[in-house]
Backbone as CSV, one residue per row, in Angstrom:
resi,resn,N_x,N_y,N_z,CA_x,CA_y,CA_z,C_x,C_y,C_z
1,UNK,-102.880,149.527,41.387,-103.206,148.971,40.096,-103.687,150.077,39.177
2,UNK,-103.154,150.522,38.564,-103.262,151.713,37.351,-103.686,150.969,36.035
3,UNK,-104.546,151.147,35.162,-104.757,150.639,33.528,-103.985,150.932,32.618
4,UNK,-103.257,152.161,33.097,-102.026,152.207,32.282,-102.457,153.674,31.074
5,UNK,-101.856,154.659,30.705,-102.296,155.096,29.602,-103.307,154.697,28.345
6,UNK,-104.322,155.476,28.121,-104.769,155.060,26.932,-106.081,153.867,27.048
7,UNK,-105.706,153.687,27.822,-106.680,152.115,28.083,-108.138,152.739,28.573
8,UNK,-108.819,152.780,27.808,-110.251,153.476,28.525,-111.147,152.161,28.831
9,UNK,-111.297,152.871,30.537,-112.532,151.693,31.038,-113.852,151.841,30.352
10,UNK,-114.669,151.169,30.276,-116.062,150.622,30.219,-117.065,150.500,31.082
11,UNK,-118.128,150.819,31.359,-118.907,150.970,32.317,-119.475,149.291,32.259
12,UNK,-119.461,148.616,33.683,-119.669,146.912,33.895,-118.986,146.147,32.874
13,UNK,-117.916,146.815,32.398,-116.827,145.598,32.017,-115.537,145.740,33.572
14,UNK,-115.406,145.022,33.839,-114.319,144.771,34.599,-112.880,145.179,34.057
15,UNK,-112.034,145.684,34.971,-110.848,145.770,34.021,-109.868,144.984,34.926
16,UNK,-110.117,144.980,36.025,-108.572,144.057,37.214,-109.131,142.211,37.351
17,UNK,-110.814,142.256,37.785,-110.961,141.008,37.974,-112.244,140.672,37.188
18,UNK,-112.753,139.285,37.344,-113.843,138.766,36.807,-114.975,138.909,36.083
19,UNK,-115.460,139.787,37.650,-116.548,140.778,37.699,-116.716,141.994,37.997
20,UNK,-117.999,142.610,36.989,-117.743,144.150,37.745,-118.154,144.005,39.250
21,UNK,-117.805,145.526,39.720,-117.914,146.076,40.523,-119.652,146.951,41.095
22,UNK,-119.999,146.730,42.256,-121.511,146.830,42.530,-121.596,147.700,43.617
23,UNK,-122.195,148.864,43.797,-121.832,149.745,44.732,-122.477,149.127,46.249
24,UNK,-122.002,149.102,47.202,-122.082,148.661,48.735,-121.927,149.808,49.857
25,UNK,-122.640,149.578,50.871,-122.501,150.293,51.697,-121.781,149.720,52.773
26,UNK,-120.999,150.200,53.345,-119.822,149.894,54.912,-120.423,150.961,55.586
27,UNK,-120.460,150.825,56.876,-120.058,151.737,57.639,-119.005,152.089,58.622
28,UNK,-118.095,152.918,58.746,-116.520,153.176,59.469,-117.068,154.212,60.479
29,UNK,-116.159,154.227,61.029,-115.387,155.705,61.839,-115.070,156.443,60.638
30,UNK,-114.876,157.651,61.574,-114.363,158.640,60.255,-112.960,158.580,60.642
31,UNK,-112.189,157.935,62.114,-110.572,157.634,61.653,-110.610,156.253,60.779
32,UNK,-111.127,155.455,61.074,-110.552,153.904,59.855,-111.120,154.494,58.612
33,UNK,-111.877,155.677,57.968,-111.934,156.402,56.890,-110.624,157.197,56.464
34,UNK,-110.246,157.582,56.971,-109.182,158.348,57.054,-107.882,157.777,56.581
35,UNK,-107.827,156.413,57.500,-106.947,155.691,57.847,-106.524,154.909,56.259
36,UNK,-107.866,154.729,55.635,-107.870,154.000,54.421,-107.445,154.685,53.091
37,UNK,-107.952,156.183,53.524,-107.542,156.903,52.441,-105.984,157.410,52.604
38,UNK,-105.248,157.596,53.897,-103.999,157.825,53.762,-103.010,156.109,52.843
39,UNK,-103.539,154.705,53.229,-103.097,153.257,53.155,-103.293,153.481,51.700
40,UNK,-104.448,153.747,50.538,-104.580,153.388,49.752,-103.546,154.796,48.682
41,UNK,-103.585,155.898,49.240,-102.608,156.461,48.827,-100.783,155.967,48.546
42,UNK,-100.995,155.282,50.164,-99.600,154.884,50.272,-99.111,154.041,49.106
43,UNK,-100.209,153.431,48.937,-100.195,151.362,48.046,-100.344,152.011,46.624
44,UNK,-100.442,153.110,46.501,-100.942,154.005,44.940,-101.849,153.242,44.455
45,UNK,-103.460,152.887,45.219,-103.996,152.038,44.998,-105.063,153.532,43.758
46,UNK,-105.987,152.645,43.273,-106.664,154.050,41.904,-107.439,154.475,42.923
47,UNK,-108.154,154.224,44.229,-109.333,154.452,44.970,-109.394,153.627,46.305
48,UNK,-110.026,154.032,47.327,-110.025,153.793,48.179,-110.915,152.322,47.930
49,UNK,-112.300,152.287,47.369,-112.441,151.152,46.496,-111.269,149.998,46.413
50,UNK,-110.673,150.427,45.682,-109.837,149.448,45.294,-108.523,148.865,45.781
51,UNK,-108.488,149.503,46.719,-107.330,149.584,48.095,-108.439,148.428,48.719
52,UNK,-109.621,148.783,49.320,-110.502,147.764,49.755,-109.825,146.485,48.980
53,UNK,-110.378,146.464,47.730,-110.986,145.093,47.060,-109.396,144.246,46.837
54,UNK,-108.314,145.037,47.058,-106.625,144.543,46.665,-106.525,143.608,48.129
55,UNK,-106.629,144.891,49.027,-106.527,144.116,50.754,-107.373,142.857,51.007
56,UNK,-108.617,142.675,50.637,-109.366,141.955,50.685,-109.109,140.398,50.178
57,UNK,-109.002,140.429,48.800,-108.805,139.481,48.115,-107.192,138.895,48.278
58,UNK,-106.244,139.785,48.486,-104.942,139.083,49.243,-105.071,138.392,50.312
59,UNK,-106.014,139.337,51.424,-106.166,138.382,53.012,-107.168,136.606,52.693
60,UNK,-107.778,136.628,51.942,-108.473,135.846,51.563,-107.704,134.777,51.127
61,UNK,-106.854,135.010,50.074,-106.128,133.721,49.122,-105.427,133.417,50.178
62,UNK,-104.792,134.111,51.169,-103.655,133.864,52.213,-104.324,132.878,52.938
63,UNK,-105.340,132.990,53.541,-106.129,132.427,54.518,-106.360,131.129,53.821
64,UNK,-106.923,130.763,52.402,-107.467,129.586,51.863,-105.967,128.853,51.198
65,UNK,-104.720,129.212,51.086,-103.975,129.384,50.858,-103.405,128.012,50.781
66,UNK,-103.808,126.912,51.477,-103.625,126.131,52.384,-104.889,124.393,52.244
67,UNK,-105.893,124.918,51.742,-106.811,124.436,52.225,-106.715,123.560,50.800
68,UNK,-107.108,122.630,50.849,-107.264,121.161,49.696,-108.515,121.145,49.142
69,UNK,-108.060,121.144,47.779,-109.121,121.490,47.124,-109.405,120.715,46.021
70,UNK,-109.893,119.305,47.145,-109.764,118.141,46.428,-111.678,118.053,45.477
């Protein structure tokens, strides 16, 4: 997900979803570190960040995907 030329972000405006973004701590291996930064390269994701938050929120809708949401 690229913004595209020209488009300057904003500090706590969001530019892909809802809400901003809030810094968190994970802790990995340094291979599933690795592993994420070669994946998010692959996906031409902007950041390993955001390779996270793409993977994430796809596995999610997939999973609820289904569910009635009466």
């Amino acid at each position: 997900m690229v913004t595209g030329k020209g488009k300057k972000r904003l500090r706590n405006i969001p530019v892909f979803y809802d809400s901003p973004k809030k810094s968190r701590t994970i802790w990995l291996t340094d291979d599933a570190w690795q592993m994420i930064e070669r994946l998010a390269s692959t996906f031409e994701a902007t950041s390993k960040s955001e390779y996270l938050e793409e993977l994430i929120r796809k596995r999610y809708f997939e999973a609820n995907a289904n569910v009635d949401c009466d």
